[in-house]
VOPAGU-2260 file (C-alpha; in pm, 1 decimal, decimal comma):
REM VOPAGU-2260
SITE   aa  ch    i         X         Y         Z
SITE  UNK   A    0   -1953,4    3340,0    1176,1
SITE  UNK   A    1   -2263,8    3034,4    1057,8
SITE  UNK   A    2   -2087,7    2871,9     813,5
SITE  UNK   A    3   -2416,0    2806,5     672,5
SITE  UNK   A    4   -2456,4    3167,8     566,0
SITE  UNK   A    5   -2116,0    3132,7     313,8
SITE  UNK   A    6   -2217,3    3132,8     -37,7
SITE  UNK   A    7   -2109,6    2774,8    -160,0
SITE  UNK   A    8   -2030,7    2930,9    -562,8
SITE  UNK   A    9   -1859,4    3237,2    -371,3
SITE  UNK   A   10   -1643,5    2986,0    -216,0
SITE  UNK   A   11   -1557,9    2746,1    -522,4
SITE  UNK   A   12   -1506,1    3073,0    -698,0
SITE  UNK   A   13   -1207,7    3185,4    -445,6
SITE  UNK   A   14   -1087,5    2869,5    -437,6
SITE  UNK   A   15   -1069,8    2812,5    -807,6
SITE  UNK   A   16    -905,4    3148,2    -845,3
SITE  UNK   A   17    -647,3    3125,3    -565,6
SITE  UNK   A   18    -507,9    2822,8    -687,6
SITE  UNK   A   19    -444,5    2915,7   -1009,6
SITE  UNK   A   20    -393,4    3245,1    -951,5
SITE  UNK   A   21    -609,8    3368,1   -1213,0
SITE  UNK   A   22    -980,6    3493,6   -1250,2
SITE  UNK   A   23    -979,4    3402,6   -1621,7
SITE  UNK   A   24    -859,7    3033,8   -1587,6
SITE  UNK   A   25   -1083,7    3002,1   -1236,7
SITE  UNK   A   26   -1365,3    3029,1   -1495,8
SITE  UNK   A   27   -1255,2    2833,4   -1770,0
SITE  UNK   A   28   -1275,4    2593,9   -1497,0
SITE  UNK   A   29   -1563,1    2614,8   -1369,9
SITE  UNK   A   30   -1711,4    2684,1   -1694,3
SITE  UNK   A   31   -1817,4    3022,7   -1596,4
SITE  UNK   A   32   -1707,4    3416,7   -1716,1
SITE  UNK   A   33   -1406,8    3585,1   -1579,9
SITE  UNK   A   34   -1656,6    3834,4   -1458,8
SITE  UNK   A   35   -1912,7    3617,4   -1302,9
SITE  UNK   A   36   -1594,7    3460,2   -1077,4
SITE  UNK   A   37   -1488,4    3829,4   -1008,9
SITE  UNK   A   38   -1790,5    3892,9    -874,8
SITE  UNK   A   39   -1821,1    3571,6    -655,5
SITE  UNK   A   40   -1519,9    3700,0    -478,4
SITE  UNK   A   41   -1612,5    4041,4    -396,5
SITE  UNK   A   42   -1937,5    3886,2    -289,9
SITE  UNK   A   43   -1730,2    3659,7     -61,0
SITE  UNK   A   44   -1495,5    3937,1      36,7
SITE  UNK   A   45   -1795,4    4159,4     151,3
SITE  UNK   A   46   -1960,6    3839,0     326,4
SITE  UNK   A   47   -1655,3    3816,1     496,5
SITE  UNK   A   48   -1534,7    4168,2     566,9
SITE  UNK   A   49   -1116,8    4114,2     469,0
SITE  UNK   A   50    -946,3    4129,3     134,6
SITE  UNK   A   51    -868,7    3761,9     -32,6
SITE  UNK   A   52    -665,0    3895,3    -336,0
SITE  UNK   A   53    -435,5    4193,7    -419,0
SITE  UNK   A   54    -538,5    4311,5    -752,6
SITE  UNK   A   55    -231,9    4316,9    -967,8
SITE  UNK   A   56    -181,2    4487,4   -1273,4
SITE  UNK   A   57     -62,8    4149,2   -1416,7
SITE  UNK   A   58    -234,3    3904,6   -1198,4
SITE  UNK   A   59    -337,3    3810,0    -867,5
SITE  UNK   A   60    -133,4    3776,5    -504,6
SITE  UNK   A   61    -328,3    3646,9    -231,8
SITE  UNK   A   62    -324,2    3873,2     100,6
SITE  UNK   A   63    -264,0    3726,1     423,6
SITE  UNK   A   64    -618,6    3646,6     462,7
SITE  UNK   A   65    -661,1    3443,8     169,7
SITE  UNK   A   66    -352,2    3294,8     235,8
SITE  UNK   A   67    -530,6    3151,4     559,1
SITE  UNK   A   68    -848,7    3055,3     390,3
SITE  UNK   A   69    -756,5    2863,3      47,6
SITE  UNK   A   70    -593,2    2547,8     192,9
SITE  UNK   A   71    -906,5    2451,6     448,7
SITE  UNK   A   72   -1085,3    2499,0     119,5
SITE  UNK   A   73    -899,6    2316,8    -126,6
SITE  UNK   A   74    -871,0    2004,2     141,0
SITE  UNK   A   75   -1281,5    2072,6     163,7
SITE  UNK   A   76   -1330,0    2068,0    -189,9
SITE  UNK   A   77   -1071,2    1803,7    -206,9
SITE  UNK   A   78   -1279,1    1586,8      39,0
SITE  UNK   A   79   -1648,0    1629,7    -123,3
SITE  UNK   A   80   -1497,9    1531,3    -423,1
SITE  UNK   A   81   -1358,4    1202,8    -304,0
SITE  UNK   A   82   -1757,3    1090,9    -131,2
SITE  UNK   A   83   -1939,2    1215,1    -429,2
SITE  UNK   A   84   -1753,5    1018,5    -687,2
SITE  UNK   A   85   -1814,0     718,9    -420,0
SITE  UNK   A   86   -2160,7     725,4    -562,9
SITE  UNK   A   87   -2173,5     579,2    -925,0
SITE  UNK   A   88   -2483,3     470,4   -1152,0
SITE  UNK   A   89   -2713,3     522,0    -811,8
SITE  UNK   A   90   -2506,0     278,7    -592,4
SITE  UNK   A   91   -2269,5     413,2    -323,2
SITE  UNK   A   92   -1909,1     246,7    -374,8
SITE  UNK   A   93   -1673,7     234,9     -59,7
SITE  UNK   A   94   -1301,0     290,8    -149,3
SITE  UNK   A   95   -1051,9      78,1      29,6
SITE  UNK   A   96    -701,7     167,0      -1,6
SITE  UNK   A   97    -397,1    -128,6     133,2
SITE  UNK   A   98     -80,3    -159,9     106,7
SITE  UNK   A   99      67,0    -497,6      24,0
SITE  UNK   A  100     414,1    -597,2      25,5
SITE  UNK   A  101     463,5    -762,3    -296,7
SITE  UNK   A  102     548,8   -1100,8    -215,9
SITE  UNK   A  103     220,5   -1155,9     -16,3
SITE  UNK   A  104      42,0    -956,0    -289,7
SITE  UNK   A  105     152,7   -1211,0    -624,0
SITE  UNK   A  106     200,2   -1517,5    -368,8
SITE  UNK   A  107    -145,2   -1487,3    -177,3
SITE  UNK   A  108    -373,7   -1221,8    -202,6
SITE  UNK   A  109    -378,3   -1136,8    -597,2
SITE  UNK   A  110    -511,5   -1502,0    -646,2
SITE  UNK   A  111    -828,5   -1451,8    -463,5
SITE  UNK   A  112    -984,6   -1107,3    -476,5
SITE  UNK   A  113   -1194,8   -1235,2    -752,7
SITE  UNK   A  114   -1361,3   -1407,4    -446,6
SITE  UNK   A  115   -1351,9   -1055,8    -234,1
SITE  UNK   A  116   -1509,6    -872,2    -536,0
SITE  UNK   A  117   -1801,1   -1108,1    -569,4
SITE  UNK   A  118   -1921,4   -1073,9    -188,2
SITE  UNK   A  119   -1830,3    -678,6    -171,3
SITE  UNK   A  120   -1898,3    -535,0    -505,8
SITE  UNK   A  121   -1974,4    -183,5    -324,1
SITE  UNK   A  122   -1633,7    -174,9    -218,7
SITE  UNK   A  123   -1325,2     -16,2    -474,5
SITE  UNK   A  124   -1014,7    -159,0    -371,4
SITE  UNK   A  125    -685,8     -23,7    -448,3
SITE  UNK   A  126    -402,1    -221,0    -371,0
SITE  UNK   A  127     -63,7     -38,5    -334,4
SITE  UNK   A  128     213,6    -300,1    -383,5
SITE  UNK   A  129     596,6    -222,9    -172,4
SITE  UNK   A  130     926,3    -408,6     -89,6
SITE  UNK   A  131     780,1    -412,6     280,0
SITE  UNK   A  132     882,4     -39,2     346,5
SITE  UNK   A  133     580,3     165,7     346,1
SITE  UNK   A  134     416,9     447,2     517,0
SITE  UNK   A  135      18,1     406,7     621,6
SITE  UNK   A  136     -25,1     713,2     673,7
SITE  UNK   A  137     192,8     913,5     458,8
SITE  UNK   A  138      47,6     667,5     183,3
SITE  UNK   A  139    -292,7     680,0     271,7
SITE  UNK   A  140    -367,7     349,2     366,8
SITE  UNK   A  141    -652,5     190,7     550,3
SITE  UNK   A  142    -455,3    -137,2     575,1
SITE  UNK   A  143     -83,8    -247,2     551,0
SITE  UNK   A  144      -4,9    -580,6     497,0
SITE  UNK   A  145     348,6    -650,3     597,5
SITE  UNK   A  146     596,9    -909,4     691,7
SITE  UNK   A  147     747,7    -891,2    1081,0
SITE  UNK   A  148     703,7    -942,2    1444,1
SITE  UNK   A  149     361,7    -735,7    1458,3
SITE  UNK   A  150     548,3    -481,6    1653,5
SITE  UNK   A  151     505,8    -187,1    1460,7
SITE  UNK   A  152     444,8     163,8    1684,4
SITE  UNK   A  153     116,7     306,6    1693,9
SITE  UNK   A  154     -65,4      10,5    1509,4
SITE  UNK   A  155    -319,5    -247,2    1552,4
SITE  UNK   A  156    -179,0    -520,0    1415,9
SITE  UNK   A  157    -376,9    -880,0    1320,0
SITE  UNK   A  158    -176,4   -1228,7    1278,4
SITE  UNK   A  159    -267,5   -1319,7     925,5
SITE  UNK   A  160      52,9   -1681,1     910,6
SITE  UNK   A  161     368,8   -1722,8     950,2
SITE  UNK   A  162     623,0   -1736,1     611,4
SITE  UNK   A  163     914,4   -1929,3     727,4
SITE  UNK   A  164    1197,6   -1925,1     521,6
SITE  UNK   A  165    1425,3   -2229,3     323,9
SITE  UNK   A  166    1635,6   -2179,3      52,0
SITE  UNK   A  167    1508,3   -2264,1    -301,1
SITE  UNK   A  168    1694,1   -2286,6    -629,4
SITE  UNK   A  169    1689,1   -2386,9   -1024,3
SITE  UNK   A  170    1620,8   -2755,9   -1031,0
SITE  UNK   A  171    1994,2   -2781,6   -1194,2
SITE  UNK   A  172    2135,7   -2692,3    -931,6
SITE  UNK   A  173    1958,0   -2955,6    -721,6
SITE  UNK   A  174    2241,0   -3234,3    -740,1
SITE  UNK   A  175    2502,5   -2997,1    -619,4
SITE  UNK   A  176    2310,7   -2954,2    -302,3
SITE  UNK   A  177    2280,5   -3324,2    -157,1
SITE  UNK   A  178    2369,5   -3166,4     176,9
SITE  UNK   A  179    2395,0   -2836,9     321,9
SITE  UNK   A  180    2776,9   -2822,8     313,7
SITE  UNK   A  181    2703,1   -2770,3     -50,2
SITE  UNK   A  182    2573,9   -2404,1      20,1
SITE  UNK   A  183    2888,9   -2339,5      63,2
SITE  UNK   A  184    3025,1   -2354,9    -278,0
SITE  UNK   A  185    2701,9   -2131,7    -378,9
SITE  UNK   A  186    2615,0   -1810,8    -445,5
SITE  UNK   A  187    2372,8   -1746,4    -176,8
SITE  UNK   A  188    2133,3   -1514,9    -235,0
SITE  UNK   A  189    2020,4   -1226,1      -0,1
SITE  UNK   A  190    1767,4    -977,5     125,0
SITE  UNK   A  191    1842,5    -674,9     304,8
SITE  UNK   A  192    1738,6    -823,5     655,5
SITE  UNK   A  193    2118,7    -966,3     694,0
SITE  UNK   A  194    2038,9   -1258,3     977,3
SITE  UNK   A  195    1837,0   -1459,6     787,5
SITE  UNK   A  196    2109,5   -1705,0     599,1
SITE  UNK   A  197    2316,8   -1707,0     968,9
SITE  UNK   A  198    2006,0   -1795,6    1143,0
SITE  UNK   A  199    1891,3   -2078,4     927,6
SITE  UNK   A  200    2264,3   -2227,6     874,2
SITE  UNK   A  201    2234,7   -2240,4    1248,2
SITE  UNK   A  202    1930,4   -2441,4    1221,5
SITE  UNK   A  203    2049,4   -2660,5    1009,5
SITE  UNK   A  204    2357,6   -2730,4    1214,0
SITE  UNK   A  205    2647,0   -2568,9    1029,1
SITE  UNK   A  206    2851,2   -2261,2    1106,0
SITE  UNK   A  207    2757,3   -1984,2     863,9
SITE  UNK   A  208    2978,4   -1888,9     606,0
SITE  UNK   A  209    3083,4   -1558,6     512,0
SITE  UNK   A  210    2816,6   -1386,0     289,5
SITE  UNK   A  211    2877,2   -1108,4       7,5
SITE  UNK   A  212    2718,2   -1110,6    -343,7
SITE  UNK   A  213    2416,5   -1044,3    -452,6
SITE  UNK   A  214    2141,0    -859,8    -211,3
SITE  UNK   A  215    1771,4    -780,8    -336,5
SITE  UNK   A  216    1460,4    -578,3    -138,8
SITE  UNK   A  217    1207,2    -862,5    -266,2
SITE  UNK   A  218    1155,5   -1234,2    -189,0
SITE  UNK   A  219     987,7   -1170,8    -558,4
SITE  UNK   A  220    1327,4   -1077,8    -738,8
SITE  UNK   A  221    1518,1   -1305,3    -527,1
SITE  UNK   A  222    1305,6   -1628,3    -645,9
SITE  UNK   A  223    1380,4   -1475,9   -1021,1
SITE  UNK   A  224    1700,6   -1515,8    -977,4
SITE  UNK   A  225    1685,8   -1823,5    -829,0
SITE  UNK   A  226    1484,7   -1985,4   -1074,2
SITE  UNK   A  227    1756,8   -1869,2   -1363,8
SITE  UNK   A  228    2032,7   -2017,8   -1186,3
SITE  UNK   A  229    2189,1   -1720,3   -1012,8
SITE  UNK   A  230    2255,5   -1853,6    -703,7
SITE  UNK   A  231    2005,2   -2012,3    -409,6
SITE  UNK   A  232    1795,5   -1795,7    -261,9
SITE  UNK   A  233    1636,0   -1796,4     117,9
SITE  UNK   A  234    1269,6   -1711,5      67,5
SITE  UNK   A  235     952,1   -1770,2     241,3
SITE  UNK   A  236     844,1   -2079,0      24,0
SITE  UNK   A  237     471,7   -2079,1     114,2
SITE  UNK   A  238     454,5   -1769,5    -112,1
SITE  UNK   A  239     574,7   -1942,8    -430,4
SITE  UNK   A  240     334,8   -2280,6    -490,7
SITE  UNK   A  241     290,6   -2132,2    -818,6
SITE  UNK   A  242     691,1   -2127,1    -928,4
SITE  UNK   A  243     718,2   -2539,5    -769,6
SITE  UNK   A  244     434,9   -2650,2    -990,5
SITE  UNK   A  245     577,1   -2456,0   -1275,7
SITE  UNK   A  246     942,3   -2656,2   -1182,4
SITE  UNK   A  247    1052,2   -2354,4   -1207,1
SITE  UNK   A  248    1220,4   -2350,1    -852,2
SITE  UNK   A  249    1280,3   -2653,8    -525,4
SITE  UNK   A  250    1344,1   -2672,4    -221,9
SITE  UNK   A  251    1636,8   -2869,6    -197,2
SITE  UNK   A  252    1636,0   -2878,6     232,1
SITE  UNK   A  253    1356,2   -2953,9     506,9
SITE  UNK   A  254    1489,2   -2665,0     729,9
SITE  UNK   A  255    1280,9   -2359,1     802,6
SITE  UNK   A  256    1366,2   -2072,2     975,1
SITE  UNK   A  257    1119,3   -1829,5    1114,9
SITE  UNK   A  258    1192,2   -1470,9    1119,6
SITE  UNK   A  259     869,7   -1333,2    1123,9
SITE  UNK   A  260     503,4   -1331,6     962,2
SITE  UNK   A  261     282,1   -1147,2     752,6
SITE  UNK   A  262      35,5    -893,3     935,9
SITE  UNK   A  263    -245,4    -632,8     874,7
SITE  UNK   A  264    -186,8    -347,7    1015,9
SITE  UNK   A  265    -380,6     -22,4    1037,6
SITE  UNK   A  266    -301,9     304,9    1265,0
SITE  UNK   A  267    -475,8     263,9    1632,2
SITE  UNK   A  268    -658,8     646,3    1561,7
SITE  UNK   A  269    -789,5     522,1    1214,9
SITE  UNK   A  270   -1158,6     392,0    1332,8
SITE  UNK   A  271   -1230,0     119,5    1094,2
SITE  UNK   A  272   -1493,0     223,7     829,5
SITE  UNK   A  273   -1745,5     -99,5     694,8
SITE  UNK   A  274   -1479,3    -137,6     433,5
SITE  UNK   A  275   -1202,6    -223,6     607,6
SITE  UNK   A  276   -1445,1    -445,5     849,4
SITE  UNK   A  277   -1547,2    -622,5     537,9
SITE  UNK   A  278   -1240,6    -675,1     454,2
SITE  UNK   A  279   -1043,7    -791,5     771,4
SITE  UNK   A  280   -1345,5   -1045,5     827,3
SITE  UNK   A  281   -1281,5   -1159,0     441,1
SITE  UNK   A  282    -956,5   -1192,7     482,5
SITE  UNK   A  283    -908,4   -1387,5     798,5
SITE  UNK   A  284   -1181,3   -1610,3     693,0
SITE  UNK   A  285    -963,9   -1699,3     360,5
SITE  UNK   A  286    -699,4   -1789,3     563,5
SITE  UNK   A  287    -905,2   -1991,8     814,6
SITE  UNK   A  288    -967,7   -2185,7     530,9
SITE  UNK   A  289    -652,4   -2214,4     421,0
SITE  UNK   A  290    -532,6   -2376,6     713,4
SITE  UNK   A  291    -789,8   -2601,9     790,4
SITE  UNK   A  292    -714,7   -2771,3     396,2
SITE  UNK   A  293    -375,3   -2788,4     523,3
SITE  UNK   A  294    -443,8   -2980,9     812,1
SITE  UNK   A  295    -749,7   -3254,8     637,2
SITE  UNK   A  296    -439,0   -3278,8     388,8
């Protein structure tokens, strides 16, 4: 069947009608009569040859056929919807959907999309903060930024730095801390990725101790508690420049650890759209930048 030949309002109508299983509320939707949507469906039905309803005597009950038809519609529908409200005041606006995890988001990114805005005003972006466990496609994301090893399955993922990790607390805990034997006594702090503390104690030359206490999903909530005094916390520091100017948290050792970076990922069968293009060239730029201030510093 030429798809072309479908009457669009015949469609909308069935739609409308199937979904809320209703001819009456179908119009009040679509701002028409009852009858005028009744008739867009038998109009559609003959078009069509089949049956799309079962006419109740309290209702509607979809036959196997319309059963079939309604969700390719609604995702249709669904989809023209999303493009047309792309267009606004005669200007077509791109949406970009990425998922951040939240200590990159506050730490980096938030800081500078003033900057993104001004170059790309076509483009909407939605960020989607997480505690690093996120879904691109079940969340419908163009982009996740994440922290790892870049090995993620069925990604392409781009090197954006490296966060390595030293332990920050409250400043009044600083003279406690004159070595790192002085950990010991402390509640250390921890995230859910349980190697970190035993791989930097390594580092730093000392046998790990044994670790219980307190555990968090965010480098975010784990510098909070740092910074009141709960305990020292293991964090990637280069995140935080805001909290050590405040004095709200320091780093009371040299030693870094490295267990992974932050990366932007997006699925290999997702082509990349102008948005997203416009975006990983912003963003890699920024952090061009970054580093080159940190090396004529």
């Amino acid at each position: 069947m030429d798809v072309s030949q479908l009457p669009l309002n015949s469609l909308r109508a069935f739609e409308a009608s199937a979904r809320l299983c209703s001819f009456t509320r179908a119009g009040l939707e679509l701002r028409v009569t009852q009858t005028a949507i009744s008739h867009q469906v038998k109009t559609l039905e003959a078009v069509l040859g089949v049956s799309l309803f079962k006419r109740l005597p309290r209702g509607l009950a979809l036959t196997d056929e319309g059963h079939a038809l309604l969700p390719v519609l609604t995702d249709a529908f669904q989809r023209m919807s999303a493009t047309l409200s792309q267009f606004e005041e005669g200007n077509f606006h791109e949406i970009l959907t990425v998922g951040v995890v939240g200590t990159f988001a506050i730490g980096w990114l938030l800081p500078r999309l003033a900057d993104f805005k001004r170059q790309q005003p076509h483009i909407d972006l939605r960020i989607k903060t997480n505690n690093n466990r996120s879904d691109i496609l079940g969340d419908g994301l163009d982009f996740l930024i994440r922290f790892g090893d870049g090995a993620w399955h069925g990604t392409e993922a781009v090197h954006l730095m490296d966060a390595p990790l030293s332990p920050v607390c409250a400043p009044e805990l600083l003279p406690a801390l004159n070595s790192v034997e002085g950990l010991a006594g402390m509640e250390l702090l921890r995230s859910y990725r349980v190697d970190e503390w035993p791989k930097w104690f390594r580092a730093a030359g000392m046998a790990p101790p044994s670790l219980r206490g307190w555990m968090f999903d965010s480098s975010l909530a784990l510098v909070e508690a740092a910074a009141r005094g709960v305990g020292v916390a293991l964090v990637p520091v280069s995140m935080f420049g805001h909290d050590f100017a405040a004095g709200r948290i320091v780093k009371p050792f040299t030693t870094e650890v490295d267990m992974g970076g932050y990366w932007m990922t997006r699925l290999k069968s997702r082509p990349e759209s102008p948005a997203m293009k416009a975006f990983r060239e912003w963003i890699t730029a920024e952090i061009a930048g970054d580093a080159s201030l940190s090396l004529e510093a």
